[in-house]
Backbone bond lengths (Angstrom), bond angles and torsions (degrees), N, CA, C in turn:
res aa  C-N    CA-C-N  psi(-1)  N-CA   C-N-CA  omega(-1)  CA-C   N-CA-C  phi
1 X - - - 1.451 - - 1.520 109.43 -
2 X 1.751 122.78 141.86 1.298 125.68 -176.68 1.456 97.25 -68.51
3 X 1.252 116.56 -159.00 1.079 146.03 -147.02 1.389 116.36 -166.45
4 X 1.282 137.15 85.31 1.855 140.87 -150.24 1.722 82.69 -81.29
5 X 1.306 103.17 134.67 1.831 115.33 179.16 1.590 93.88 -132.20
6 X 1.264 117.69 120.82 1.334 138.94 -161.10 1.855 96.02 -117.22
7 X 1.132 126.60 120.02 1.291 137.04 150.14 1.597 126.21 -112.71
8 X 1.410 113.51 128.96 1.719 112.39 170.77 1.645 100.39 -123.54
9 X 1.553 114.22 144.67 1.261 104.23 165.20 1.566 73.31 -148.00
10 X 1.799 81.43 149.54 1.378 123.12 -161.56 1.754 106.71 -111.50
11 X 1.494 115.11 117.32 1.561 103.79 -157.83 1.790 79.32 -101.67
12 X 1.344 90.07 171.32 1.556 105.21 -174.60 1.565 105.85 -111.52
13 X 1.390 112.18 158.76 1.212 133.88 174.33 1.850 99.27 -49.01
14 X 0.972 125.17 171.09 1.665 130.05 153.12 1.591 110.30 -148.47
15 X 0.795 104.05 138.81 1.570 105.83 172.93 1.540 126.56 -61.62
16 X 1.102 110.29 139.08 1.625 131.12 173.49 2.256 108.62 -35.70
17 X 0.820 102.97 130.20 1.550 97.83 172.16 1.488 113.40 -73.89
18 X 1.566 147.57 -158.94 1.654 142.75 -171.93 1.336 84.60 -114.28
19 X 1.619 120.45 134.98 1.213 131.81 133.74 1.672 132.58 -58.81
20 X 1.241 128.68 134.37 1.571 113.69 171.54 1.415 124.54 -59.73
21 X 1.045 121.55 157.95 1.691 106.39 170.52 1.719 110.26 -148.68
22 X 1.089 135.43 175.28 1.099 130.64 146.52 1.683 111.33 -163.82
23 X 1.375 118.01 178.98 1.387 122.21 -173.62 1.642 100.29 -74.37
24 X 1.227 114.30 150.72 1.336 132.37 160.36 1.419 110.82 -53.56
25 X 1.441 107.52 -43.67 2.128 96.56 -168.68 2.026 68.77 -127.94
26 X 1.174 110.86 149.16 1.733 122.69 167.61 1.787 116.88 -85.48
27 X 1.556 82.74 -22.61 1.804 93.05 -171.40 1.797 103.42 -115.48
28 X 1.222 141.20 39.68 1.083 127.99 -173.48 1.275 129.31 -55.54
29 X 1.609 89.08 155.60 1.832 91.83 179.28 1.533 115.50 -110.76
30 X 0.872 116.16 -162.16 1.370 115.59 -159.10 1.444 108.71 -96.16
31 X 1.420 114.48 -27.46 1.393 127.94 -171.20 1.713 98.10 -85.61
32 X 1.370 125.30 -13.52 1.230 132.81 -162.26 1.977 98.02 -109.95
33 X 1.234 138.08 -44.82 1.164 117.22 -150.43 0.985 136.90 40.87
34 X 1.616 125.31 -178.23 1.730 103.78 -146.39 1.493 74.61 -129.14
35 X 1.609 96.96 167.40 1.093 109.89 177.41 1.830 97.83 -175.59
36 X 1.522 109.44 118.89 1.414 141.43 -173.17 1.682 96.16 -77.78
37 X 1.461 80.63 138.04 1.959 93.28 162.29 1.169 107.15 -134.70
38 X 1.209 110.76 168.42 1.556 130.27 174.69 1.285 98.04 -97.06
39 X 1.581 130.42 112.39 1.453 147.54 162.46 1.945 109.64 -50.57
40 X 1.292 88.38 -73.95 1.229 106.24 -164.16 2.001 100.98 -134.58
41 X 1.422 108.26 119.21 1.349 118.23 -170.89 1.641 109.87 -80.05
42 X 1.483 108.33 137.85 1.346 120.74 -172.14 1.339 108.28 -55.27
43 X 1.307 115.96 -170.41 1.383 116.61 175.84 1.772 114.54 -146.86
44 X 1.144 115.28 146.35 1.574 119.62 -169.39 1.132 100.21 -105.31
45 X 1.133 113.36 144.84 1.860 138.42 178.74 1.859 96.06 -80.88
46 X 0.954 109.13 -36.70 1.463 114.90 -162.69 1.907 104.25 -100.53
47 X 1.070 94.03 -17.37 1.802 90.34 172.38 1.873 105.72 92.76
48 X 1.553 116.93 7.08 1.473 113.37 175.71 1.069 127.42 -111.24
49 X 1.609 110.26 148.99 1.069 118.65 -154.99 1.494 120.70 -77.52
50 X 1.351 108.83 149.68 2.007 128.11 -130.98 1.788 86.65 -103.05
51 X 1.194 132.53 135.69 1.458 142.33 122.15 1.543 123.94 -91.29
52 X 1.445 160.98 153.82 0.884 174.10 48.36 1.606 114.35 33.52
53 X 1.655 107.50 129.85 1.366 122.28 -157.79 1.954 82.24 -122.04
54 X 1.622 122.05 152.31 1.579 101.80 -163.56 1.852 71.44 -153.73
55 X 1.591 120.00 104.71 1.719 122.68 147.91 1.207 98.50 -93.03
56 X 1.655 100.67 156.52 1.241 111.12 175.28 1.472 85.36 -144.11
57 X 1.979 107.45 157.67 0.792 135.90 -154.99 1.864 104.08 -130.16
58 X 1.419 153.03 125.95 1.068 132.79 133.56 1.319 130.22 -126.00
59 X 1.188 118.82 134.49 1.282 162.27 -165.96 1.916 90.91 46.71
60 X 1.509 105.19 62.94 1.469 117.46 161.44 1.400 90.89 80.36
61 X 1.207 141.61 6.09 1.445 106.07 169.30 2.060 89.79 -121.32
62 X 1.768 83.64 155.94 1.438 89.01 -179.26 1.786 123.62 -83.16
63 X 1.542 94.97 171.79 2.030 77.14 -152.11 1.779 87.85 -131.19
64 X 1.425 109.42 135.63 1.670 116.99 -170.97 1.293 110.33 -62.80
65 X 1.087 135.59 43.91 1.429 136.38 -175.05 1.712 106.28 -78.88
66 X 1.585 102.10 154.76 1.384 84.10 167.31 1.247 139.59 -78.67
67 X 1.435 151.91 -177.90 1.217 138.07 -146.37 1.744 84.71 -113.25
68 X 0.873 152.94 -48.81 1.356 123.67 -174.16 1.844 113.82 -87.12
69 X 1.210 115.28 12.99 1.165 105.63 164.94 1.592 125.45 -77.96
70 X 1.413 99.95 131.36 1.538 109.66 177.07 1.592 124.99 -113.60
71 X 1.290 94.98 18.32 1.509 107.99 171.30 1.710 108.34 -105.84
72 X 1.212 113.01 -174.41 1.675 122.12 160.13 1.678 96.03 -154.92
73 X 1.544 120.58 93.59 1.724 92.25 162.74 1.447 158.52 -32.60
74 X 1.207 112.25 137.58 2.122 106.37 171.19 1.448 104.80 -28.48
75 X 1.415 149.11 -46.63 1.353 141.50 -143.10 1.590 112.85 -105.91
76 X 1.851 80.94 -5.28 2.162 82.61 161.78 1.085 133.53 -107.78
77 X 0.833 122.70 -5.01 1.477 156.46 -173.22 1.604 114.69 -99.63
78 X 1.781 89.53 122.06 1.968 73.91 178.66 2.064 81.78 -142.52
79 X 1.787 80.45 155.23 1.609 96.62 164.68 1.407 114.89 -18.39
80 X 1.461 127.94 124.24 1.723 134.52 152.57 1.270 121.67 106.34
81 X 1.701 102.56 -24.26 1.409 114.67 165.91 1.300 140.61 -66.43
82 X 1.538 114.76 120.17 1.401 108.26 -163.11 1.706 103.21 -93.20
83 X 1.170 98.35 159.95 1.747 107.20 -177.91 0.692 115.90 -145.05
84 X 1.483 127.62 154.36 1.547 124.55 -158.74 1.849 95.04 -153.37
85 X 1.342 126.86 138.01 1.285 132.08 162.81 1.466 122.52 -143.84
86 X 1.281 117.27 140.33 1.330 131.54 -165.37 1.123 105.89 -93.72
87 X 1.249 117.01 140.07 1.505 115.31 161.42 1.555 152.16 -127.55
88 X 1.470 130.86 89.65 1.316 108.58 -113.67 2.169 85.74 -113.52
89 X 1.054 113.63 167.23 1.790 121.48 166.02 1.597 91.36 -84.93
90 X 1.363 98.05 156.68 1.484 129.80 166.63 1.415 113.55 -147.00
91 X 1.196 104.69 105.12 2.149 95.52 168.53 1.466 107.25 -92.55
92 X 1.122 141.06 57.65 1.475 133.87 165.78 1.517 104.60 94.42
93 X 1.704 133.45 -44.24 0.979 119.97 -144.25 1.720 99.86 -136.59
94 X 1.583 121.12 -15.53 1.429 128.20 -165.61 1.274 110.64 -142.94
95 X 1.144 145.93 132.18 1.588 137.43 159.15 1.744 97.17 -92.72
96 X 1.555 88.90 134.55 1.326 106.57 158.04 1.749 117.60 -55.37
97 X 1.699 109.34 -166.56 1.081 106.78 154.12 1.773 128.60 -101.27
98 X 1.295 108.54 127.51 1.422 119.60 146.73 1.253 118.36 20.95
99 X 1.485 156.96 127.55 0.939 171.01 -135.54 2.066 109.32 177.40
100 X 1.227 127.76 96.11 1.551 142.63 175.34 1.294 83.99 -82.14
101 X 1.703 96.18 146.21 1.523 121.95 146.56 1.789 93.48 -151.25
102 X 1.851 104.19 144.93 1.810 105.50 168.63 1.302 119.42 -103.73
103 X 1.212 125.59 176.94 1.127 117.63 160.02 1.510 108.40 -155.03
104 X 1.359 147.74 150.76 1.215 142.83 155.36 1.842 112.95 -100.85
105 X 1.162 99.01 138.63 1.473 124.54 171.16 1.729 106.48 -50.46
106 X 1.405 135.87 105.99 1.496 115.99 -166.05 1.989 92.26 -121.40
107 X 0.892 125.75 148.37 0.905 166.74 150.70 1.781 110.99 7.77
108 X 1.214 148.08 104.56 1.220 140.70 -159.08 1.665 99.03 -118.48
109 X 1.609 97.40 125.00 1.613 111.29 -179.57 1.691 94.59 -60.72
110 X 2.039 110.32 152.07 1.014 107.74 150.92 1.589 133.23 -72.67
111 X 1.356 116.77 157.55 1.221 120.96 167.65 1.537 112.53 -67.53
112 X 1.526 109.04 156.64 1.542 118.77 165.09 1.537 119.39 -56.10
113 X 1.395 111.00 139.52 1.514 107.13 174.01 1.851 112.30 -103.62
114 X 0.847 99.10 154.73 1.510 99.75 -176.02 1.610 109.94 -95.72
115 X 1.368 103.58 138.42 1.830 131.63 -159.17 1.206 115.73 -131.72
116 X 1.253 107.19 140.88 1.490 114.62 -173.30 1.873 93.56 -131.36
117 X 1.327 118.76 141.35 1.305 156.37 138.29 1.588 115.68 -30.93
118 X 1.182 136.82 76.52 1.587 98.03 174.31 1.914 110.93 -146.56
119 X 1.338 100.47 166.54 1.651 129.33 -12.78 1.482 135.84 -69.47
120 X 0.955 88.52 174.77 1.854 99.44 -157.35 1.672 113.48 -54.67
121 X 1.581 85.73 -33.02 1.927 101.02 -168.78 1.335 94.48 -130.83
122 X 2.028 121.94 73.90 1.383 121.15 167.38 1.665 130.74 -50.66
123 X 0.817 138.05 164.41 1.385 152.66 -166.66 1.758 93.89 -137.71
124 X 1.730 110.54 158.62 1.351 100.94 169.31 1.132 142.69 -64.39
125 X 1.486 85.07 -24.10 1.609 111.58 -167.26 1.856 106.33 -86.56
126 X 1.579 124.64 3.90 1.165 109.02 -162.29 1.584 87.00 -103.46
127 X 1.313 107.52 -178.25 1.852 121.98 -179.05 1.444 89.96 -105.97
128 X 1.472 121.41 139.65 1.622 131.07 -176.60 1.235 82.48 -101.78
129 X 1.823 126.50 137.32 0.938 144.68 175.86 1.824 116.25 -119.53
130 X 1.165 131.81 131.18 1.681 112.33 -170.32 1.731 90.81 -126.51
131 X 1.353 101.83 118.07 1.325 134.18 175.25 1.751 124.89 -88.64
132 X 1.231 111.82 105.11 1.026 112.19 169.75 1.938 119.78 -48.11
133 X 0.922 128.37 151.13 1.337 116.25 -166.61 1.960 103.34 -117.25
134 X 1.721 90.71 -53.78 1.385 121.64 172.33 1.041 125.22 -150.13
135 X 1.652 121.66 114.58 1.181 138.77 168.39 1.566 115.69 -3.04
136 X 1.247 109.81 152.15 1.353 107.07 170.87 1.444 105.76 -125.81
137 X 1.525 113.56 130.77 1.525 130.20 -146.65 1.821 97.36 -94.80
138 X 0.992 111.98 139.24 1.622 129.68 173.97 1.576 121.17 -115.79
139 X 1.385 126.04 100.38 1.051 131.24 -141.22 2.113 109.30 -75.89
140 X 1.074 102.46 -8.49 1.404 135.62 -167.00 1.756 118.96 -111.24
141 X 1.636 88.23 6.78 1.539 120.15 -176.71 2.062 105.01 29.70
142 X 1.557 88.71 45.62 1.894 93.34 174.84 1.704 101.01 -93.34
143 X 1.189 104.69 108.05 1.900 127.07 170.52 2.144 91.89 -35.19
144 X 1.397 99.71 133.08 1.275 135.82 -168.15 1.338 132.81 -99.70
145 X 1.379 137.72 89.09 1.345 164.90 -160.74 1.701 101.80 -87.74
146 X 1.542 141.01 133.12 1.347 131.61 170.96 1.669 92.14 -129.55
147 X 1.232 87.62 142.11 1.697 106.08 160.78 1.447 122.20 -99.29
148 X 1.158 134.02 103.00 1.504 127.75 160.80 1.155 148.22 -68.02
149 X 1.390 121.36 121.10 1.779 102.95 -157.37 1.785 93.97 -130.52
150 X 0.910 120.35 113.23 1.342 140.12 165.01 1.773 127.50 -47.90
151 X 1.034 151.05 139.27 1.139 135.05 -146.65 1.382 96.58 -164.02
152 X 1.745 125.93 104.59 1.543 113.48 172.28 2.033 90.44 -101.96
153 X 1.454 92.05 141.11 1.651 95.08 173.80 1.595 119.97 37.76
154 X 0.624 123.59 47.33 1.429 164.18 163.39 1.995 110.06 66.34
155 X 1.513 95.37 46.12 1.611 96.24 -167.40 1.994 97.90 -126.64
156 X 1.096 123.69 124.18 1.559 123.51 -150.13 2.042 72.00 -82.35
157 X 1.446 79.03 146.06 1.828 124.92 -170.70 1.714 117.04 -89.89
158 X 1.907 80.22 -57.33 1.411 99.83 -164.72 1.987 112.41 -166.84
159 X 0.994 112.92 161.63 1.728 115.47 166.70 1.100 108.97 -146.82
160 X 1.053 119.87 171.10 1.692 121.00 -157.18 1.949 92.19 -167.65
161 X 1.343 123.89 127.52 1.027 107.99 155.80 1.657 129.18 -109.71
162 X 0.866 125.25 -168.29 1.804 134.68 176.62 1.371 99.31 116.98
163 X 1.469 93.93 -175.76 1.745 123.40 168.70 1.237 132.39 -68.93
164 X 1.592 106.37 -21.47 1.075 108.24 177.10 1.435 122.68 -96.94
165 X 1.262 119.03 178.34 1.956 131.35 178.67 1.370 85.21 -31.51
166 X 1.483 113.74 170.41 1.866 130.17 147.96 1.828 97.25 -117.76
167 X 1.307 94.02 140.13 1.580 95.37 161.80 1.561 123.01 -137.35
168 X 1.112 122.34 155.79 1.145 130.32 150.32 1.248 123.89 -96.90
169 X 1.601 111.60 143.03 1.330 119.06 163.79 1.299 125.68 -66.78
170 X 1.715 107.17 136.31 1.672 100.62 160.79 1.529 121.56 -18.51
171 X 1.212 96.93 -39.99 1.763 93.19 -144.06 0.951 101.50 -101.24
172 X 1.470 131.70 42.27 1.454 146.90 -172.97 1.693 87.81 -142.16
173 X 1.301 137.38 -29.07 1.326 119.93 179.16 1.373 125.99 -98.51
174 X 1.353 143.85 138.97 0.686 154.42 -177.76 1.596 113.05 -110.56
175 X 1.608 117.24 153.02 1.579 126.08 169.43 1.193 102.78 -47.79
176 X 1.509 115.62 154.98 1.518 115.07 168.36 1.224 124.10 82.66
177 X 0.926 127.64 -34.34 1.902 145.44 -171.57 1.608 89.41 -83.13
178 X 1.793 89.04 140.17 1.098 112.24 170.74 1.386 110.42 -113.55
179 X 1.406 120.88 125.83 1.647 123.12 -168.56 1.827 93.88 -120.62
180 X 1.079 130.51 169.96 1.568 151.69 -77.74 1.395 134.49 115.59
181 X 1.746 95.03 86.99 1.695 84.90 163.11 1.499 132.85 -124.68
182 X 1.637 121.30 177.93 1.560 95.39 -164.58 1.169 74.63 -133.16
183 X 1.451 114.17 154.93 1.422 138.51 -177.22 1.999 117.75 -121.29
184 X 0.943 108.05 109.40 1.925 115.61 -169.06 0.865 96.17 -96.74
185 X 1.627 151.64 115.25 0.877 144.64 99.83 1.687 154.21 -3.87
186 X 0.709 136.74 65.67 1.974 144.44 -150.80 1.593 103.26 -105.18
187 X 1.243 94.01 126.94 1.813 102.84 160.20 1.357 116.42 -97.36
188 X 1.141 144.07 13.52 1.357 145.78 165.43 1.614 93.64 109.83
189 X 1.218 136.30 -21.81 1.490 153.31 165.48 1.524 124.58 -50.00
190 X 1.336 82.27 -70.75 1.830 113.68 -170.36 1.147 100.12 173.61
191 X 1.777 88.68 155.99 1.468 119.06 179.24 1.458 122.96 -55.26
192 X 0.993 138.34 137.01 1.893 126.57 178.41 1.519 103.61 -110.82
193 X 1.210 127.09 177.65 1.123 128.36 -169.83 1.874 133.93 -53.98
194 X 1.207 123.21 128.31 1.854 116.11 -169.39 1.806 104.08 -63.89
195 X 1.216 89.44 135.28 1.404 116.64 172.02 1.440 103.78 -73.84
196 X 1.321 137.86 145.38 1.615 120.84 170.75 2.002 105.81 -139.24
């Protein structure tokens, strides 16, 4: 009589291989926050299906975020800070390995401030004064410097910088002339967009 010979072997899980990744913008700004993608998706030895594990790091220390988040909001993030997030596969039962990408927080131009002309309906004899109306906002909350540049018939006159109004003298205007001024905005960085 045989003898029934019974064998089971039991294969094991294996871990997920590294997906690529990189940041959406390489140079972010502050008004933007970061936010990681998956380039190119890992691959399983075992054929199962992959979720994404997301640490984040700033300026080297690690940050309690949750583990499948692949964003970081505008309101965490400030100018200079470097960041770093890992990104690892998970099929249900193993994390692969770890996958880094960095990024630093860079620098956000100011916005235009709004300017007024005055008065509205000059005479020769009056002084053209250029009035800020509304601030011009810096997203990186960097305190705000404007340059003024004056413009008769569309050929620059003069610039003037500081905080305060720019003016011209009467006695620089003449009937007929069409004057124009542009207002630059600077965070100690760079220039942000002309006011007109």
């Amino acid at each position: 009589k045989g003898v029934a010979v019974h064998a089971e072997i039991e294969t094991k899980n294996r871990a997920p291989g590294r997906p690529k990744i990189a940041f959406e913008n390489p140079s972010p700004k502050t008004s933007e926050g970061l936010k990681a993608k998956v380039v190119a998706e890992a691959t399983d030895p075992d054929l199962d299906p992959l979720t994404y594990r997301y640490r984040w790091w700033r300026n080297g220390e690690p940050q309690s975020l949750p583990l499948t988040q692949a964003a970081i909001p505008p309101f965490l993030v400030r100018k200079g800070e470097k960041w770093k997030v890992e990104v690892s596969a998970f099929d249900g039962e193993a994390e692969g390995e770890p996958v880094p990408a960095e990024a630093a927080i860079v620098n956000t131009a100011p916005r235009a401030p709004g300017i007024a002309i005055e008065p509205k309906a000059p005479t020769s004899s009056d002084d053209l004064r250029a009035r800020i109306v509304a601030e011009g906002v810096d997203d990186d909350g960097d305190p705000l410097t404007y340059r003024f540049v004056w413009k008769r018939n569309g050929s620059e006159v003069a610039a003037a910088g500081g905080d305060v109004p720019s003016l011209i003298a009467a006695k620089s205007v003449k009937r007929g002339e069409t004057w124009s001024v542009e207002v630059v905005p600077n965070d100690g960085e760079g220039d942000g967009a002309v006011a007109q």
